[in-house]
ZATORMI-303804 format. One line per field, with one value per atom (N, C-alpha, C): residue number from 1; residue in three letters; z, x, y; atom name. Coordinates in steps of 0.001 Angstrom, whole numbers. Layout:
rolum <- (NUM,...)
kegu <- (ALA,...)
z <- (Z,...)
x <- (X,...)
y <- (Y,...)
vexdo <- (CA,...)
This chain:
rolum <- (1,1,1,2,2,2,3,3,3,4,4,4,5,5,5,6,6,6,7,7,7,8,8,8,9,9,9,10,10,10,11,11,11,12,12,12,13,13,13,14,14,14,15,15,15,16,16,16,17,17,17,18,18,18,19,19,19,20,20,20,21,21,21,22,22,22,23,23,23,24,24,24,25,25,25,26,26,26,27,27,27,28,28,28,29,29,29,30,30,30,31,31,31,32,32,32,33,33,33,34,34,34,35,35,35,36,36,36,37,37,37,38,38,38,39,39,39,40,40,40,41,41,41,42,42,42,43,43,43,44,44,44,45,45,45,46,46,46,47,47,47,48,48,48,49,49,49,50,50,50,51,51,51,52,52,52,53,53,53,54,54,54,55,55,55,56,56,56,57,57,57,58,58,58,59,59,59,60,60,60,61,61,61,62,62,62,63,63,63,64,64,64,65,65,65,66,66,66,67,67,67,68,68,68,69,69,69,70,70,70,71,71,71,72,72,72,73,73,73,74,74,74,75,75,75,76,76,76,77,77,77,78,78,78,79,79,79,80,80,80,81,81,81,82,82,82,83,83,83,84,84,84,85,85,85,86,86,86,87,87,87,88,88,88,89,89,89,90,90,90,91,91,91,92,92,92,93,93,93,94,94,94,95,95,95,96,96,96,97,97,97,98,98,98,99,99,99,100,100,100,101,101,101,102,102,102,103,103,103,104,104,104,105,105,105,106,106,106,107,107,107,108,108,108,109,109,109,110,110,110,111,111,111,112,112,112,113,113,113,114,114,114,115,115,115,116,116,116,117,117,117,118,118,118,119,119,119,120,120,120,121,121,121,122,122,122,123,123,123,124,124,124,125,125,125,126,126,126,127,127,127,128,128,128,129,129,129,130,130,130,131,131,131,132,132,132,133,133,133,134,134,134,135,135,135,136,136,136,137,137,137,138,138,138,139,139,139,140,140,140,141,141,141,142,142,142,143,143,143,144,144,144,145,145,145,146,146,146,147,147,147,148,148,148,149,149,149,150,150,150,151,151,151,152,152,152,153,153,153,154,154,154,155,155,155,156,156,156,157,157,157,158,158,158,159,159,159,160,160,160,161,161,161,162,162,162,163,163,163,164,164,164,165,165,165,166,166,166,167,167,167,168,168,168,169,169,169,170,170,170,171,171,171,172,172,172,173,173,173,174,174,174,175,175,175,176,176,176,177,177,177,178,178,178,179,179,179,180,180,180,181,181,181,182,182,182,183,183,183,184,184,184,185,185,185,186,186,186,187,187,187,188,188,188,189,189,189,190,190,190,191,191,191,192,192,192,193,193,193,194,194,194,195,195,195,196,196,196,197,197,197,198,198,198,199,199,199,200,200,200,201,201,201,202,202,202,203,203,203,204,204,204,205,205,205,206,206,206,207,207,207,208,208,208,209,209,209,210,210,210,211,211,211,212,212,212)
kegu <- (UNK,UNK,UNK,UNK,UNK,UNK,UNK,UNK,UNK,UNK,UNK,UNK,UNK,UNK,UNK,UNK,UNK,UNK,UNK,UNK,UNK,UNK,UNK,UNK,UNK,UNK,UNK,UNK,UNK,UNK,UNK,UNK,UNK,UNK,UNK,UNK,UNK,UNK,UNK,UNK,UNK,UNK,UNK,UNK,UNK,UNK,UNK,UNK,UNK,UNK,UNK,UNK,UNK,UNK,UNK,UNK,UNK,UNK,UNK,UNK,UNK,UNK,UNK,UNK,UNK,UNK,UNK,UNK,UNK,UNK,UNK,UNK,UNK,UNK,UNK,UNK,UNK,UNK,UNK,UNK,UNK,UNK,UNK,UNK,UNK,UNK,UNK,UNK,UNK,UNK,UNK,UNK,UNK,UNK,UNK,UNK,UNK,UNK,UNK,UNK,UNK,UNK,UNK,UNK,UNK,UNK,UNK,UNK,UNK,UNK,UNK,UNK,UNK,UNK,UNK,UNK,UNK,UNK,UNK,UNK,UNK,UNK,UNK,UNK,UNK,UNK,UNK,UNK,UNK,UNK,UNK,UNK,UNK,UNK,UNK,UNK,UNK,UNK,UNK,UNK,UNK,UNK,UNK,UNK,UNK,UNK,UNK,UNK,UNK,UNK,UNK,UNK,UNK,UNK,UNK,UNK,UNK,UNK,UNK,UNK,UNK,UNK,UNK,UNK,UNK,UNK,UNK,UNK,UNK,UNK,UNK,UNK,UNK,UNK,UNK,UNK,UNK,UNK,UNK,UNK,UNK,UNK,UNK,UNK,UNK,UNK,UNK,UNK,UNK,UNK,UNK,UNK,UNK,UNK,UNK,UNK,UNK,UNK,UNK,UNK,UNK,UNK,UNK,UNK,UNK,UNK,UNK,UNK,UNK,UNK,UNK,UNK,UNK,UNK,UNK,UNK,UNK,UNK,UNK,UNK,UNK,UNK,UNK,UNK,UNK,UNK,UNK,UNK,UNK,UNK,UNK,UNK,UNK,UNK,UNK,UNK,UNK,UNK,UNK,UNK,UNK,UNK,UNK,UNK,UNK,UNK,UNK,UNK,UNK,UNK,UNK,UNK,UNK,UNK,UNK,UNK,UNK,UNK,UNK,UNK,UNK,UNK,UNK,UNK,UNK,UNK,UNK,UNK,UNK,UNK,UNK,UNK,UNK,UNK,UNK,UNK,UNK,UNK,UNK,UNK,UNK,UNK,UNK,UNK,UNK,UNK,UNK,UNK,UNK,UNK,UNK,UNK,UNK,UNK,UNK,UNK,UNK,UNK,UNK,UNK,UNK,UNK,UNK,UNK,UNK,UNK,UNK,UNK,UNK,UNK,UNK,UNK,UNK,UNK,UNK,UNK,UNK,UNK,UNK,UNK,UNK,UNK,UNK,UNK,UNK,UNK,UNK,UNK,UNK,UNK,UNK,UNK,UNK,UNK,UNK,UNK,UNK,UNK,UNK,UNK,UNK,UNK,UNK,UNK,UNK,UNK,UNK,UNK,UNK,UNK,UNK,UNK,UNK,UNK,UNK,UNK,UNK,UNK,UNK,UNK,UNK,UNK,UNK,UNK,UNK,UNK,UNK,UNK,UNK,UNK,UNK,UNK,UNK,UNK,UNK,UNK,UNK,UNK,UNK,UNK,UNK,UNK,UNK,UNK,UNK,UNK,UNK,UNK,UNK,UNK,UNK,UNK,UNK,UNK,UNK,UNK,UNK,UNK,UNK,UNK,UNK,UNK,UNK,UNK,UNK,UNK,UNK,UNK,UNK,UNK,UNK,UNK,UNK,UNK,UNK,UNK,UNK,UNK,UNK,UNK,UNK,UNK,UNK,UNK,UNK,UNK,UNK,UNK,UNK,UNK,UNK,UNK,UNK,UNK,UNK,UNK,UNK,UNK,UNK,UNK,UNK,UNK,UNK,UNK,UNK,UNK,UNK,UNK,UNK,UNK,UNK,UNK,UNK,UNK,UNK,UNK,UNK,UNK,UNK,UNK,UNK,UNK,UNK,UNK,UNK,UNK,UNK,UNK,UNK,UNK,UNK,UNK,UNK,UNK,UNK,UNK,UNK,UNK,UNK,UNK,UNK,UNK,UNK,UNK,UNK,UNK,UNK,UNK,UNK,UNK,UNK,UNK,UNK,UNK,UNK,UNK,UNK,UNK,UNK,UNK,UNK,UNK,UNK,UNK,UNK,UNK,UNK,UNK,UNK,UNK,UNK,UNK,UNK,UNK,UNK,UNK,UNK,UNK,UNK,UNK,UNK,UNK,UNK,UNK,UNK,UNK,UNK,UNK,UNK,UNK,UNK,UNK,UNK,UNK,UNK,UNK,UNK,UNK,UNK,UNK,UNK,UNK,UNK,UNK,UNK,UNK,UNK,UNK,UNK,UNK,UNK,UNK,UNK,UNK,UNK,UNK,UNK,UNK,UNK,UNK,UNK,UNK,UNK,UNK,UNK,UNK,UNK,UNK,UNK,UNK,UNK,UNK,UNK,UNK,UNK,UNK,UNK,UNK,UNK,UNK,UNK,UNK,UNK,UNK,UNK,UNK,UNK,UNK,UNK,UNK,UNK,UNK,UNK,UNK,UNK,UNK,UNK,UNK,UNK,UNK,UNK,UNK,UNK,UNK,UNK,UNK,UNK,UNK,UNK,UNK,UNK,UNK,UNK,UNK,UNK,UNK,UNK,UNK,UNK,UNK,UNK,UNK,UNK,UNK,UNK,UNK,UNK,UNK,UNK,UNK,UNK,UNK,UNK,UNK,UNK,UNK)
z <- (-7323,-6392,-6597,-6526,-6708,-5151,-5999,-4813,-3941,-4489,-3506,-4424,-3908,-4670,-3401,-4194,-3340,-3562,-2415,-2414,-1238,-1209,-518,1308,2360,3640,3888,4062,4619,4389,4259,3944,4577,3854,4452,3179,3483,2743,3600,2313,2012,1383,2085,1276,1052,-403,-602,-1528,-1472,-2135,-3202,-4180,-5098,-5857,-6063,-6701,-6215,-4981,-4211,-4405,-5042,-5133,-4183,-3644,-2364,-3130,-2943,-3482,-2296,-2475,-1633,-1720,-1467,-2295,-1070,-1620,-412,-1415,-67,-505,-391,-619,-95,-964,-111,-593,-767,-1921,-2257,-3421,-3310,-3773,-5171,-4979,-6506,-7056,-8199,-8857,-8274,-7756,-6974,-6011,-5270,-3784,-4278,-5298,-5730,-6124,-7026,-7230,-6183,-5249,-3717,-2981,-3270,-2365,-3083,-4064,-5179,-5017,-5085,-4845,-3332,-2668,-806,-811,-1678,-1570,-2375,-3112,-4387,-3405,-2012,-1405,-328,431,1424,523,-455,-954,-2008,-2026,-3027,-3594,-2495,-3629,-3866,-4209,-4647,-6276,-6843,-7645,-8942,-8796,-9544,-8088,-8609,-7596,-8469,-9267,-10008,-9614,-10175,-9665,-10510,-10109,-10605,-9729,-10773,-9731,-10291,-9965,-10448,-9739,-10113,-9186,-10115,-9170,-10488,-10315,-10219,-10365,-11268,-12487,-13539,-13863,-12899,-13516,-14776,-14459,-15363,-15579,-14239,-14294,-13985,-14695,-14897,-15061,-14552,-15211,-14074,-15386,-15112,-15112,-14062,-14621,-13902,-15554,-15272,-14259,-14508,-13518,-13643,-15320,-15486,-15868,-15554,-15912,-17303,-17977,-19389,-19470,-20676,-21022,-20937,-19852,-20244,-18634,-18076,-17207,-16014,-15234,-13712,-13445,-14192,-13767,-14452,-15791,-15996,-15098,-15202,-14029,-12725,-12372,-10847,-11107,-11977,-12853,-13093,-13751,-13937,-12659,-11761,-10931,-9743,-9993,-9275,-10084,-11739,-12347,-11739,-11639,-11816,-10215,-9374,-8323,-8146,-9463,-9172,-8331,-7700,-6853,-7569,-6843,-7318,-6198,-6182,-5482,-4689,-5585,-5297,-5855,-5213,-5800,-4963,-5878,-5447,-6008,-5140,-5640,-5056,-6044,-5350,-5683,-4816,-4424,-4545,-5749,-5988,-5620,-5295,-4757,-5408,-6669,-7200,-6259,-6537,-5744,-6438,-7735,-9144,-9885,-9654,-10837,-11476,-12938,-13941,-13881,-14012,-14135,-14915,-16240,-17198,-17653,-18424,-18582,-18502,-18827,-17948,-16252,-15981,-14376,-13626,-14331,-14050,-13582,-14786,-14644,-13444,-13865,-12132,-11111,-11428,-9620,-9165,-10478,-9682,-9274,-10216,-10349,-8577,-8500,-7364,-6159,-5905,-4979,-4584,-6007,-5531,-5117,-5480,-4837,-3957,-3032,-1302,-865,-1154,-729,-148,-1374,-1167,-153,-236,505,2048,2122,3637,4300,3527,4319,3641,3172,3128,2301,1795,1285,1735,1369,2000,761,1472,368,798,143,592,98,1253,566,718,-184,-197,554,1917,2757,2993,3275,3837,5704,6033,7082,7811,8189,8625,10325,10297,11719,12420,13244,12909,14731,14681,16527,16637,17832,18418,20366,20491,21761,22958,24447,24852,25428,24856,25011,23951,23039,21880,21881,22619,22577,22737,23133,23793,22830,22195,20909,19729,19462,17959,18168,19153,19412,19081,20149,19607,18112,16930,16384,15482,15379,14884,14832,16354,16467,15699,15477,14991,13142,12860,11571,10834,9273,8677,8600,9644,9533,10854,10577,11781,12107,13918,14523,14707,14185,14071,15669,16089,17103,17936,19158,20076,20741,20438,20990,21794,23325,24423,24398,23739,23646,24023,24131,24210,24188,22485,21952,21964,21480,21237,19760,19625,18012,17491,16845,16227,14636,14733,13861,12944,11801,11811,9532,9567,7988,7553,6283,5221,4344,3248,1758,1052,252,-916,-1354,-1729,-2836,-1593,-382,782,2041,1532,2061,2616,1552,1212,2658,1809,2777,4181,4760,5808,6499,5897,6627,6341,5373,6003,7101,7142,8405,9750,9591,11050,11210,10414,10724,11538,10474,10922,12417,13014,14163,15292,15093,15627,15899,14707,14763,14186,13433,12764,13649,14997,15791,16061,15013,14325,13670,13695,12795,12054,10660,10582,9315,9131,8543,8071,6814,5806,6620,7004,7314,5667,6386,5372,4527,3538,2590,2488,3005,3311,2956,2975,2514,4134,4222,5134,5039,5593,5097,5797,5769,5741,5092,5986,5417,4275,3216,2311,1491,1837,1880,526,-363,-1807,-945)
x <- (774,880,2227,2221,3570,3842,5648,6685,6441,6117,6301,5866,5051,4460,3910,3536,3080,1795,980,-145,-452,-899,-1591,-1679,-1126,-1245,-2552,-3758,-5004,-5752,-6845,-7608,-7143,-7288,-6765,-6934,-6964,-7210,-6280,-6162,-5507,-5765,-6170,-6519,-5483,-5440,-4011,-5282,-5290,-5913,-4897,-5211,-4945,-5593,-5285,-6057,-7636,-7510,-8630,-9689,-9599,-10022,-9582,-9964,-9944,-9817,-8700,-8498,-8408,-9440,-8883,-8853,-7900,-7822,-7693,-8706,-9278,-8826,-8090,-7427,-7534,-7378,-8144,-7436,-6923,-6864,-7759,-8032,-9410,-9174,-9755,-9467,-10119,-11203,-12137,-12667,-12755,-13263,-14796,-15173,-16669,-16152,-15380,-14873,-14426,-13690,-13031,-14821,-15319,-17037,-17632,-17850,-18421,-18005,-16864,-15613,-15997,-16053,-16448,-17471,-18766,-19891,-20240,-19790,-19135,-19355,-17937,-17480,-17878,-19120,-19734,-21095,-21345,-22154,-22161,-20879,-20143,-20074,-19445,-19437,-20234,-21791,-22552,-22782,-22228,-22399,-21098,-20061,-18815,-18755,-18032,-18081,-17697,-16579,-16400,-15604,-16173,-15313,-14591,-13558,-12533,-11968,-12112,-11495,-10439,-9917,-8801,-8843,-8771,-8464,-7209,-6487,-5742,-5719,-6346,-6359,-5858,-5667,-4984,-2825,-3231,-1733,-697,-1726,-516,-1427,-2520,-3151,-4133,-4901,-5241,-6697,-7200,-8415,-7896,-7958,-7698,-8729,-9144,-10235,-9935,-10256,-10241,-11041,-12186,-13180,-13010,-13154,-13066,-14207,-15248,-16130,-16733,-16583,-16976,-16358,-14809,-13991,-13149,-12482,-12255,-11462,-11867,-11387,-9723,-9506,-8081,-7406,-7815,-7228,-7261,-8250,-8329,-8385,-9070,-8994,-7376,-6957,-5694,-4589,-4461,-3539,-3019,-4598,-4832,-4019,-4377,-4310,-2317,-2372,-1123,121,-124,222,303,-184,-768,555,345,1264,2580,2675,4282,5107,3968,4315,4115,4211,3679,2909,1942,936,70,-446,-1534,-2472,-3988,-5017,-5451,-5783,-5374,-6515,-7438,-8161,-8204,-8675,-8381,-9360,-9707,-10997,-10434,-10122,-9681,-11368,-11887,-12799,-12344,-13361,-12757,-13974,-13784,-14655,-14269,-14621,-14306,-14331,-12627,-12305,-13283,-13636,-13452,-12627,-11485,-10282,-10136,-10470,-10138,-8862,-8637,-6969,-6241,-7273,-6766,-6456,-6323,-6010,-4859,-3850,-2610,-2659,-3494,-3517,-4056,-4737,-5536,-5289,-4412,-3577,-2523,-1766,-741,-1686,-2648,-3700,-3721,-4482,-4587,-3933,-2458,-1449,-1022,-934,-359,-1219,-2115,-3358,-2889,-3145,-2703,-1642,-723,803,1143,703,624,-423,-1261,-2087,-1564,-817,-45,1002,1817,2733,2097,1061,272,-111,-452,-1370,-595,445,1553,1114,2655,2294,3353,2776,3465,3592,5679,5527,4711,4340,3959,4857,5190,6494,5209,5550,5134,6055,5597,6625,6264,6731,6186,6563,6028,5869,6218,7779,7995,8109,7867,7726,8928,9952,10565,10965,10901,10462,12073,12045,13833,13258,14172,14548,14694,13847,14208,15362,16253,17717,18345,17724,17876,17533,16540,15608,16302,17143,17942,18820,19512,20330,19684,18769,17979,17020,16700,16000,16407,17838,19081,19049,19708,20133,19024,17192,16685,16083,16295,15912,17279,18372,19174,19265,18523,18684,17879,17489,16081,15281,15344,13862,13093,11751,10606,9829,9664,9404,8014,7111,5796,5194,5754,5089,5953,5621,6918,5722,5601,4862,5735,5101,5808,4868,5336,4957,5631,5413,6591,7766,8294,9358,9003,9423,9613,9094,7924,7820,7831,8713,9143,8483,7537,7355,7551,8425,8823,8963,8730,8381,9813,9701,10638,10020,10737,10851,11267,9907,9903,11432,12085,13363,14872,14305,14920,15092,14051,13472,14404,15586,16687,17276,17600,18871,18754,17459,16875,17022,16340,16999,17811,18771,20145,20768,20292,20951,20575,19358,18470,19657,19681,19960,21539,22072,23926,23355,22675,22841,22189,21284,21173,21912,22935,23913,22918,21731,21049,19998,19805,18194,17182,16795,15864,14860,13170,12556,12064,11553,10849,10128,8916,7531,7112,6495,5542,4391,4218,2992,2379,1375,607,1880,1148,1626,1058,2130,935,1906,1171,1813,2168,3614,3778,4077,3992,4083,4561,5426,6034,6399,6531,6370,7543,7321,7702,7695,9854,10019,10615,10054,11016,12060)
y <- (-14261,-13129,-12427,-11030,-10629,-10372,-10266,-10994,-9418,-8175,-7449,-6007,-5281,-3940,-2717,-1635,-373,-2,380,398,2185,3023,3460,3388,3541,3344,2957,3794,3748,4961,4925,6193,7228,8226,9731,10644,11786,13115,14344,15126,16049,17044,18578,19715,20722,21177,22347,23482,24609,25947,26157,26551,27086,28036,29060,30655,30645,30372,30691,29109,28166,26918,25719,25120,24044,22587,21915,20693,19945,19072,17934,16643,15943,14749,13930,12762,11251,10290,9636,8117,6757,5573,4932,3734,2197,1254,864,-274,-988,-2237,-3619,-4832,-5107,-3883,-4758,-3245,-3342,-2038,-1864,-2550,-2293,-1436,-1872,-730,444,-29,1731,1963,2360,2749,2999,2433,2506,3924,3715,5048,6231,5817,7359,7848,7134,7072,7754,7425,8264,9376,9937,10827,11974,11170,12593,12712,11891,12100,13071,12897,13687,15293,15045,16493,16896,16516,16797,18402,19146,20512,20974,20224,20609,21123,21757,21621,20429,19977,18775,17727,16204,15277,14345,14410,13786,12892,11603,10174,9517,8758,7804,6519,5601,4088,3405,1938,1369,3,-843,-2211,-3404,-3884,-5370,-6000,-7014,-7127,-6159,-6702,-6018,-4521,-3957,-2756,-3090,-4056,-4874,-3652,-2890,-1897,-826,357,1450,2329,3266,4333,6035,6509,8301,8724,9814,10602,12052,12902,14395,15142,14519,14936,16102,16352,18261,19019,18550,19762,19195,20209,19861,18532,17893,16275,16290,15221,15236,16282,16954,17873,17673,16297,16139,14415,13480,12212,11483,12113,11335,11866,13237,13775,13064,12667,12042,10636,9670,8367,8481,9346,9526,9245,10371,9822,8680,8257,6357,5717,6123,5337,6120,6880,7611,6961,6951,6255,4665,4480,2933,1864,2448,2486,1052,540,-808,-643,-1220,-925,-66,1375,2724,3638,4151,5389,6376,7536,8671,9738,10049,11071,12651,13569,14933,15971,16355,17327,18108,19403,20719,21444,22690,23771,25089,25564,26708,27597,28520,29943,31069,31167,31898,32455,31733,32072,30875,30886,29928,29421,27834,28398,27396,27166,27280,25638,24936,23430,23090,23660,23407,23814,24910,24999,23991,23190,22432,20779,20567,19320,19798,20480,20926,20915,21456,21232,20160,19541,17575,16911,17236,16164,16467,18192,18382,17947,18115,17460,16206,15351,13633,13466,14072,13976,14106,15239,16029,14761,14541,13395,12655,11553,10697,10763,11866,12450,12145,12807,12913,11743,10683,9643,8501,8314,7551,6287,5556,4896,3577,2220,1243,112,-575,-1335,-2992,-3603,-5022,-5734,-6666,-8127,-9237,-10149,-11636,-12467,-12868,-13402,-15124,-16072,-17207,-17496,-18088,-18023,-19454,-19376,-20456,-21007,-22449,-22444,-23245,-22516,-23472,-23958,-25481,-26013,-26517,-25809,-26730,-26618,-27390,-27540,-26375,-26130,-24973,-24629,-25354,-24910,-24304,-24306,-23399,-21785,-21868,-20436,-19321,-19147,-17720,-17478,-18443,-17748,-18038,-18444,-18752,-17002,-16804,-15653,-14331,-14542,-13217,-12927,-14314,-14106,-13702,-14222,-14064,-12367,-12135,-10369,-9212,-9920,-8988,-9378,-10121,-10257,-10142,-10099,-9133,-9742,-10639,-11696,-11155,-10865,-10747,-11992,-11781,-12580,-12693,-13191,-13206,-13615,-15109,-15382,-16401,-16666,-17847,-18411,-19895,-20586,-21656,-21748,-22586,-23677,-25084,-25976,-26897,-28268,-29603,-29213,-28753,-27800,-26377,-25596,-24117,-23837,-23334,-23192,-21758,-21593,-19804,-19342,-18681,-18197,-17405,-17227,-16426,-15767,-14641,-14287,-13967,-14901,-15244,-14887,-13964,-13801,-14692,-15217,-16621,-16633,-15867,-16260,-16408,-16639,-16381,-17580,-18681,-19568,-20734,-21322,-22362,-21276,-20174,-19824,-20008,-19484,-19671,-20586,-22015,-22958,-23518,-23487,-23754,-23123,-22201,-20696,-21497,-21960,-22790,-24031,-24649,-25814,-25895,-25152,-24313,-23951,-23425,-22316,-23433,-24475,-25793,-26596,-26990,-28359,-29738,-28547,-29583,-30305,-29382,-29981,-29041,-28971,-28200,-29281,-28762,-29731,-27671,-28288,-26546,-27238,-26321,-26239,-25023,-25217,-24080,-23922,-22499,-22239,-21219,-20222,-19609,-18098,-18510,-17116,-15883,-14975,-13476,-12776,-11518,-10168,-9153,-8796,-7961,-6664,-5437,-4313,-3659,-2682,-1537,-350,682,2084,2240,2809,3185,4544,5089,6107,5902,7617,7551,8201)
vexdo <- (N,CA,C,N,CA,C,N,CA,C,N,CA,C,N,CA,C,N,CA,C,N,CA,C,N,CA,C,N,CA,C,N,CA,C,N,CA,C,N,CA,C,N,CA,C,N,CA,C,N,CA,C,N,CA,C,N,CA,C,N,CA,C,N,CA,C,N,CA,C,N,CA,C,N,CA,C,N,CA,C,N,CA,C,N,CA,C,N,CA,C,N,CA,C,N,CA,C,N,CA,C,N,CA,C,N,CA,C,N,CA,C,N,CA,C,N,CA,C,N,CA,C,N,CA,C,N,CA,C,N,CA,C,N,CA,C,N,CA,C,N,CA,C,N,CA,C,N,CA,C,N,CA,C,N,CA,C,N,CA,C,N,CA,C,N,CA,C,N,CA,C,N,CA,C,N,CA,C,N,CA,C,N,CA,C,N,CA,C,N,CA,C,N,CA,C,N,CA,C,N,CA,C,N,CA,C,N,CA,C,N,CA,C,N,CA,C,N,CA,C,N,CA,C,N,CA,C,N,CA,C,N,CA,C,N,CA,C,N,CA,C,N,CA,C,N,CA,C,N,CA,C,N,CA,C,N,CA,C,N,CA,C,N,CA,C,N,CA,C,N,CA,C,N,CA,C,N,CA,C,N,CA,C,N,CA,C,N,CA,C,N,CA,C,N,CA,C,N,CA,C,N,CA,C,N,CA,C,N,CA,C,N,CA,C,N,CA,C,N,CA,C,N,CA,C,N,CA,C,N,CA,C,N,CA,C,N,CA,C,N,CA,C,N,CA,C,N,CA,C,N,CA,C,N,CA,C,N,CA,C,N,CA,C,N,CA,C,N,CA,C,N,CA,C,N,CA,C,N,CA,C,N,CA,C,N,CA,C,N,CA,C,N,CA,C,N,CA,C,N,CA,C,N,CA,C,N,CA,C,N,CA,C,N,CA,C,N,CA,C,N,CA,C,N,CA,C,N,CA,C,N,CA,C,N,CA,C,N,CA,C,N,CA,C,N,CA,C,N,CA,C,N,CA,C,N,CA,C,N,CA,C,N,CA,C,N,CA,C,N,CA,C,N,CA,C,N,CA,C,N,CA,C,N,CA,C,N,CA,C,N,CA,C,N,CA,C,N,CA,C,N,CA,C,N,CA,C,N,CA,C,N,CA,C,N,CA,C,N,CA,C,N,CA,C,N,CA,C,N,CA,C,N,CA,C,N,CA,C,N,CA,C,N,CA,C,N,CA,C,N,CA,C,N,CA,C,N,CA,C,N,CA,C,N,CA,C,N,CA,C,N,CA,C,N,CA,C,N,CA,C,N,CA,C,N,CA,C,N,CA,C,N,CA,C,N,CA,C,N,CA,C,N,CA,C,N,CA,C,N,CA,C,N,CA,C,N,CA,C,N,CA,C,N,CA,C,N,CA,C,N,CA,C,N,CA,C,N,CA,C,N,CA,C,N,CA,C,N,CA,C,N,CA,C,N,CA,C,N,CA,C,N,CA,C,N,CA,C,N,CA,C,N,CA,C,N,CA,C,N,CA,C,N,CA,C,N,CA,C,N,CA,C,N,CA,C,N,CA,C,N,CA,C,N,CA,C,N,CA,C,N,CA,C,N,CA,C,N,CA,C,N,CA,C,N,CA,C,N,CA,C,N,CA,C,N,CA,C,N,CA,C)
């Protein structure tokens, strides 16, 4: 699993005109090249008398599935454009289908690539994109005489507080970054005097908004 990558916010679309032509570009996280297909498949349904519906996907750790389709319009001028930018933003589990609706002004195969590229970009721009960390999730139980400054110090520092369970002891849940883990509890144990017990829970991905 990687330690931490960018993906897409949540479905959303975005329309910009150009020389009288309607671009609009739908977004959409998705896990398996079946979902990206599915989404596409949608969206050539939703807009079946469009003129072209141009896709791009990118799923995979390392981008392992990749695919472009022009959809009609000249080879090379609307699905890599789209594709392109996924890469330029380094984007992972990501498609994108921009819907075109001829104005009747040609505009040309270089106009063309600037359309898309620009479409997916305002897209993106619009319905945001987020980074994911690979965090672990530690639990860590002290005494409820602990609670009030393990709490403080944990709300002012870059660790998030997942959950506070009132049990026997006090059990704090709380997300750590894998390469972050040692430090952590040594930090626990220092801020205890060493009466602290703490435990691996599950490995997940947490997310936040992500500004260039």
């Amino acid at each position: 699993m990687l330690p931490r990558y960018l993906t897409v916010k949540e479905y959303g679309e975005h329309e910009i005109n150009i020389q009288k032509s309607r671009f609009i570009a739908q977004l959409k996280r998705v896990e398996s090249e079946q979902d990206a297909q599915d989404f596409i498949q949608g969206i050539k349904k939703k807009h079946w008398n469009a003129t072209h519906n141009c896709s791009a996907y990118l799923i995979g750790e390392h981008d392992q599935i990749q695919k472009a389709n022009d959809d009609g319009e000249p080879s090379g001028t609307a699905g890599v454009p789209i594709l392109e930018v996924l890469k330029k933003r380094q984007l992972k589990d990501t498609v994108v289908v921009v819907t075109r609706y001829f104005g009747g002004i040609k505009l040309g195969a270089g106009g063309l690539i600037r359309a898309y590229g620009k479409a997916t970009s305002e897209g993106l721009d619009a319905v945001g994109v987020v980074e994911r960390r690979l965090v672990q999730i530690m639990q860590v139980k002290i005494d409820y005489t602990w609670l009030g400054k393990i709490e403080r110090e944990l709300r002012s520092s870059e660790h998030k507080i997942k959950d506070i369970l009132y049990l026997d002891n006090v059990q704090i849940d709380v997300y750590v970054e894998e390469d972050k883990v040692q430090i952590f509890m040594d930090w626990m144990v220092e801020l205890t005097n060493g009466q602290c017990t703490m435990g691996k829970g599950e490995t997940v991905y947490l997310e936040q908004d992500f500004i260039r």
